[in-house]
C-alpha positions in Angstrom: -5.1 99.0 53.7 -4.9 97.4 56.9 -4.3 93.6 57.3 -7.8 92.5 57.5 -8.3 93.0 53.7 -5.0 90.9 52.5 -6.2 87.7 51.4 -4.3 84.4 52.8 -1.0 84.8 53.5 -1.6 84.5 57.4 1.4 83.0 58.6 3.2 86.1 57.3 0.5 88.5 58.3 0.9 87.4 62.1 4.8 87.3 61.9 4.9 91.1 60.5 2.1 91.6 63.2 4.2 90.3 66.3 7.6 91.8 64.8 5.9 95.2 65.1 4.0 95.1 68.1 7.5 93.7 70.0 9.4 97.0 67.9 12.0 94.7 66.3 11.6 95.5 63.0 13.9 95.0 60.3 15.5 98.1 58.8 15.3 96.4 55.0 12.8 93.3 54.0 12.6 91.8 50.9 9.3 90.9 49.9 9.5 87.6 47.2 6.2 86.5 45.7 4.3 85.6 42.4 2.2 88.5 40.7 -1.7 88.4 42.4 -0.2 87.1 45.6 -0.2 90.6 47.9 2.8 91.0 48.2 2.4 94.5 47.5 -0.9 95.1 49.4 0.9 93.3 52.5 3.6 95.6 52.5 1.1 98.7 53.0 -0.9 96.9 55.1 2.3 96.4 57.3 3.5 99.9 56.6 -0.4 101.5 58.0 0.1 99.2 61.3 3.8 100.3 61.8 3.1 104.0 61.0 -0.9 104.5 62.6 0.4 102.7 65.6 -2.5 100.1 65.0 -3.3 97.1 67.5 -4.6 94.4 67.0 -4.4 91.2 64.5 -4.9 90.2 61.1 -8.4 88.7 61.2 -9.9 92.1 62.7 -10.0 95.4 62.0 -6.9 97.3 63.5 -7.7 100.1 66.0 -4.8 103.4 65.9 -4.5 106.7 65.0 -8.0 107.4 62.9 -6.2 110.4 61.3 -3.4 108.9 60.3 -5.6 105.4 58.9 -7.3 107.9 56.9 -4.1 109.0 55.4 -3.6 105.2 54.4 -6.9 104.9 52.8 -5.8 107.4 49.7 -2.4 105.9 49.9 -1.5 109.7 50.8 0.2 109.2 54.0 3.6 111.6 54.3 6.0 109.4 55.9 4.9 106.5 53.4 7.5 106.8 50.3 7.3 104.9 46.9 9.5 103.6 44.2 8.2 101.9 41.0 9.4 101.5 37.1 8.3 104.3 34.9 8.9 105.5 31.5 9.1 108.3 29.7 5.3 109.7 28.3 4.5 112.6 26.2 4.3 114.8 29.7 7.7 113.4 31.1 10.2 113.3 28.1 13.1 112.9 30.0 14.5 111.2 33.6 11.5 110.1 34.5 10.9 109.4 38.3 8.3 107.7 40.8 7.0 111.0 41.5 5.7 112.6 38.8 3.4 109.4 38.7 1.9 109.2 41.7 -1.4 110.0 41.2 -1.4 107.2 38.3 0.2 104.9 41.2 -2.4 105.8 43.7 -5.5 105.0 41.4 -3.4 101.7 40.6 -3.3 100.6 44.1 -7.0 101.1 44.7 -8.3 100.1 41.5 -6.0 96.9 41.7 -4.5 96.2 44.8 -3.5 93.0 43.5 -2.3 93.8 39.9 0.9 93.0 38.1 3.7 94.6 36.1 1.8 94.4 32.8 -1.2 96.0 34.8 0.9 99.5 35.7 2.7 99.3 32.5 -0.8 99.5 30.9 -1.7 102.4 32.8 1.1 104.0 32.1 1.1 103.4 28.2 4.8 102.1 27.6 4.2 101.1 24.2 7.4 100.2 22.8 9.5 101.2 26.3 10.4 99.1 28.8 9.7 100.4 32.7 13.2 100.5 34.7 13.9 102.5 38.2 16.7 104.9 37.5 19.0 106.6 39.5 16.9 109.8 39.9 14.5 107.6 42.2 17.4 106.8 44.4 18.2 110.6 44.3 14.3 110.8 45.6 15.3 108.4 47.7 18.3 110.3 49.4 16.0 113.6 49.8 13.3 111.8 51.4 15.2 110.2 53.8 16.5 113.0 54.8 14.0 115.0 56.2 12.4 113.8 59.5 9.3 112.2 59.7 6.2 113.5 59.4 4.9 112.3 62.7 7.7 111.8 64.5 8.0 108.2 63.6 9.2 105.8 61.3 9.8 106.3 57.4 9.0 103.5 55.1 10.3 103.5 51.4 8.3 100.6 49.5 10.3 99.9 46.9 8.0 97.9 44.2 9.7 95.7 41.7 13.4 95.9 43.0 14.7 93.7 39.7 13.9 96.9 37.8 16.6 99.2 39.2 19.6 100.2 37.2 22.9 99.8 38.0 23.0 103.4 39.1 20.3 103.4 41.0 21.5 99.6 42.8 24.8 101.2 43.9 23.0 104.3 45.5 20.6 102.3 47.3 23.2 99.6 48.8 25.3 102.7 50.1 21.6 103.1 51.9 21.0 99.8 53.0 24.7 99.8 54.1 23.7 102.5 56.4 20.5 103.0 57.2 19.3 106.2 58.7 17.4 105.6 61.9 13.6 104.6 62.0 13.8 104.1 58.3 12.5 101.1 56.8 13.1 99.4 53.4 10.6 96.8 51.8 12.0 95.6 48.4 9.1 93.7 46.4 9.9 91.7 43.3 8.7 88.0 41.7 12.1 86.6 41.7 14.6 86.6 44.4 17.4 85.9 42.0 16.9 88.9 39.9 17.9 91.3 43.0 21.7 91.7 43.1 23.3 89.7 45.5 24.5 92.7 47.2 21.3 94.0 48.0 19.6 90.3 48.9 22.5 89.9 51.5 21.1 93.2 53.4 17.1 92.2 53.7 15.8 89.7 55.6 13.7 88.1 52.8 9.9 86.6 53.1 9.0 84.6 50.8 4.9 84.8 49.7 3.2 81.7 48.0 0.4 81.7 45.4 -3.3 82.2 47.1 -4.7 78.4 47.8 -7.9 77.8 45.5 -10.1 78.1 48.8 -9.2 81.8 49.8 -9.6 82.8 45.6 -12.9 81.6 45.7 -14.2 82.8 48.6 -12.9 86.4 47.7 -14.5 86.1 44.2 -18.1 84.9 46.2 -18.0 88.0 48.7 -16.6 90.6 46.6 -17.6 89.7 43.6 -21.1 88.1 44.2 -20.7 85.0 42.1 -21.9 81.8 42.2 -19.7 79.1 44.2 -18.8 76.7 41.7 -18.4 79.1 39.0 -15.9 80.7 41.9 -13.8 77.9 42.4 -13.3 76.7 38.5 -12.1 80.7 38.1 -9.6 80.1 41.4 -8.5 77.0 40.2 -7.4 78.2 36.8 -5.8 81.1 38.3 -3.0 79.4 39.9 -3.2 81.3 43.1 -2.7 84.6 41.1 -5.7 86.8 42.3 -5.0 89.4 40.0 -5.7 86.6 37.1 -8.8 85.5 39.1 -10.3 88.6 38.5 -9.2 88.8 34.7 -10.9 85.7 34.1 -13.9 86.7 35.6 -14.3 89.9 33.6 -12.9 88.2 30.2 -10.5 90.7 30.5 -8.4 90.0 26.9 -9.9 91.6 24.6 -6.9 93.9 23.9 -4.6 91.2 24.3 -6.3 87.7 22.3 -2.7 85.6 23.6 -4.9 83.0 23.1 -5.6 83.5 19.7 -2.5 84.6 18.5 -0.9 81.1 20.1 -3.3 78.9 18.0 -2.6 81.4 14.8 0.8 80.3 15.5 1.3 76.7 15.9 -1.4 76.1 13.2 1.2 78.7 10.9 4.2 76.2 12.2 2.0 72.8 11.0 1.3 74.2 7.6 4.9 75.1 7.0 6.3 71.9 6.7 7.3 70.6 3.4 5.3 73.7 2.2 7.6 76.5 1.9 4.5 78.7 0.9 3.0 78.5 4.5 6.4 80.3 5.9 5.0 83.4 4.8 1.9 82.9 7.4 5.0 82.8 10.1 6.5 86.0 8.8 3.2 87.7 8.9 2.4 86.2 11.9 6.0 88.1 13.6 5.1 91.2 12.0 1.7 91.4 13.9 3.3 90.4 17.4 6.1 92.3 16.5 4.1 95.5 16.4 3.2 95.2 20.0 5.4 97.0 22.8 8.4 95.0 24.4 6.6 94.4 27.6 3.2 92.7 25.5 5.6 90.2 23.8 7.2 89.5 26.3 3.8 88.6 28.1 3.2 86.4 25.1 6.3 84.8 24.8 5.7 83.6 28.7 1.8 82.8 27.8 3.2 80.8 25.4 5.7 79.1 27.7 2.7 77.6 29.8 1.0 76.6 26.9 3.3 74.3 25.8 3.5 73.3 29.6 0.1 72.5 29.9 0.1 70.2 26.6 3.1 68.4 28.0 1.2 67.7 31.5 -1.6 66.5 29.6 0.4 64.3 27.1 1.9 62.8 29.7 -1.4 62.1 32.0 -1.7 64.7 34.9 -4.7 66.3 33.7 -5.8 67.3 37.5 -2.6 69.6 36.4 -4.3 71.1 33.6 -6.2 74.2 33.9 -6.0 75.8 30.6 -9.4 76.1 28.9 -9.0 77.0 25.2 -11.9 79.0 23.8 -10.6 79.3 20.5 -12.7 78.1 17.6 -11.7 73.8 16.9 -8.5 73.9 18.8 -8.6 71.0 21.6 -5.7 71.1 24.2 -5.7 67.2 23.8 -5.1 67.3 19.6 -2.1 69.5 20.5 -0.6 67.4 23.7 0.5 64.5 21.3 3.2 67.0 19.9 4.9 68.5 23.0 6.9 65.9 24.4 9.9 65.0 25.9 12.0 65.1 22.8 11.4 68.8 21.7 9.8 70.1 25.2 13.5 71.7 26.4 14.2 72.7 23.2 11.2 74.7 22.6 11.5 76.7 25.9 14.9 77.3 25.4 13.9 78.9 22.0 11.4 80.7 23.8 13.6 81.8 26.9 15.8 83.3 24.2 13.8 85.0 22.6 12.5 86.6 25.6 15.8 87.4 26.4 17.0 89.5 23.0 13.8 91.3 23.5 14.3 92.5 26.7 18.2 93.7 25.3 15.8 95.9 22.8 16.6 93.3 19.6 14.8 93.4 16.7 11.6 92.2 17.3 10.8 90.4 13.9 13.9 88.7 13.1 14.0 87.3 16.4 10.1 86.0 16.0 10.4 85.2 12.8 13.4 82.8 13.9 11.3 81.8 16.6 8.9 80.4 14.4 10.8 78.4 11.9 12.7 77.1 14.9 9.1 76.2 16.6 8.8 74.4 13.2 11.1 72.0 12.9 10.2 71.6 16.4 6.8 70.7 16.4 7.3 67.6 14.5 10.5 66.2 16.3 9.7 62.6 17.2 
């Protein structure tokens, strides 16, 4: 993947470029940037120009070591390391590590280059699990780094998803960071800066990525996905500079996962429940259903939901250039529903939901805490 196929991001593409032509590279960088915005694709990209000993810049192709580019092309090269969350599956029962996926995690990277989380937890089937790095990656970690290179060179460990390490496996990798073997290099990746330990954040030098502008998404979806322009820039400007949610949208990609529907199921549920305690048994049905889902899926939801209510309240209050939320389910008009998300109830219902996304993630009980949820939401719904 060399730096010619990252979309955007070129201010950081020719500061990576000139920090490895001049050979003053930073043992351990800290990639921060929202899911679809390459962070991950950016770091192999740098990896391949550091590694193939490529010239050039990031608006042509890079010129190297063709061996060694060909390496990069099947993610296969040997001085190139990996660490991502995993779970145990009905082939790895127990301590599951980064390597005995990799041939799931190369087919992810070249299928979707751009995907998120949810995207490789999919692949992966976690069902009810939740992904985590454990401490017998940072024991990979340890054994890899301990060999010499391959070529002679540098070794990079591309660390995907920092925020999922244990504590175990934080404390082996600071003793790491802390001292570094030489011509090693670290790239942490993760969405949120604050989720890395301080510890760890103190020892990278940090980059921080922005979402894709609107221009670059539709221009990508016109050449590589041979649409028409204006249908191209509605899809980019509903993605929100996520270009892993550009292509979803273009492919109606939620057919396994109707968020939408299940939203509206929802707040209807919430209407019809007040002053008729018959209706609260739509809500307790309604928690059941999402509470059969796996951890990671609701807590997908939970955030959809989050923006939903986001969107009503940009609307109620007039910013509809801010809007860019299309329902498609049957009579439900974003506009009916602004009048109820307001000011009054707006902080209360996302701390509800923050909450609830919270004692999910500690492995709670799924349907007490939705079925809370949605009396809560409720009582909510109508606050003046």
């Amino acid at each position: 993947m060399q730096f010619s196929q990252i979309l955007g991001q070129d201010y950081i593409k020719s500061h990576l470029i000139k920090s490895a032509a001049s050979g003053r590279i930073p043992h351990a960088q800290l990639f921060i940037g929202p899911e679809g915005s390459g962070t991950l694709s950016t770091a192999i990209a740098y990896a391949q120009y550091i590694l193939c000993n490529n010239t050039g810049n990031e608006n042509g192709n890079e010129n190297g070591n063709d061996s060694c580019n060909l390496k990069f092309q099947n993610i296969s090269h040997p001085d190139l390391h990996f660490i991502y969350p995993t779970v145990t599956t009905e082939d790895v029962k127990t301590k599951p590590k980064s390597l005995d996926f990799i041939q799931d995690w190369r087919t992810f990277i070249q299928e979707m280059p751009y995907g998120g989380l949810f995207d490789w937890y999919k692949m992966l089937g976690v069902q009810n699990k939740q992904g985590e790095i454990r401490v017998e990656d940072a024991q990979e970690v340890l054994k890899s780094l301990s060999l010499k290179s391959y070529e002679g060179g540098y070794k990079i460990m591309i660390i995907w998803m920092a925020d999922k390490m244990n504590i175990a496996a934080s404390n082996k990798l600071l003793k790491l960071l802390e001292e570094p073997s030489d011509k090693t290099i670290f790239i942490l990746i993760s969405e949120n800066e604050e989720d890395i330990i301080q510890t760890i954040r103190s020892r990278c030098q940090v980059i921080h990525f922005n979402g894709l502008p609107e221009r670059v998404i539709a221009e990508a979806l016109v050449s590589q996905e041979n649409i028409d322009a204006n249908l191209a820039k509605k899809i980019a400007h509903q993605a929100q500079g996520n270009f892993n949610k550009a292509v979803s949208l273009l492919k109606e990609d939620d057919s396994e996962y109707p968020f939408e529907q299940w939203f509206v199921n929802w707040v209807r549920a919430a209407f019809r429940a007040k002053g008729n305690a018959a209706a609260i048994q739509d809500l307790i049905t309604w928690s059941e259903e999402i509470a059969g889902l796996g951890r990671e899926s609701q807590k997908k939801f939970i955030q959809f939901c989050i923006e939903m209510f986001r969107q009503a309240l940009l609307l109620n209050y007039e910013a509809p250039s801010l809007v860019y939320i299309e329902p498609r389910v049957d009579k439900f008009k974003l506009e009916n529903f602004a009048p109820f998300v307001n000011g009054n109830n707006i902080h209360d219902i996302f701390k509800e939901l923050s909450d609830a996304m919270y004692h999910i993630e500690r492995n709670g009980n799924a349907k007490i805490i939705l079925t809370d949820l949605s009396i809560k939401l409720t009582r909510l719904i109508h606050k003046k």
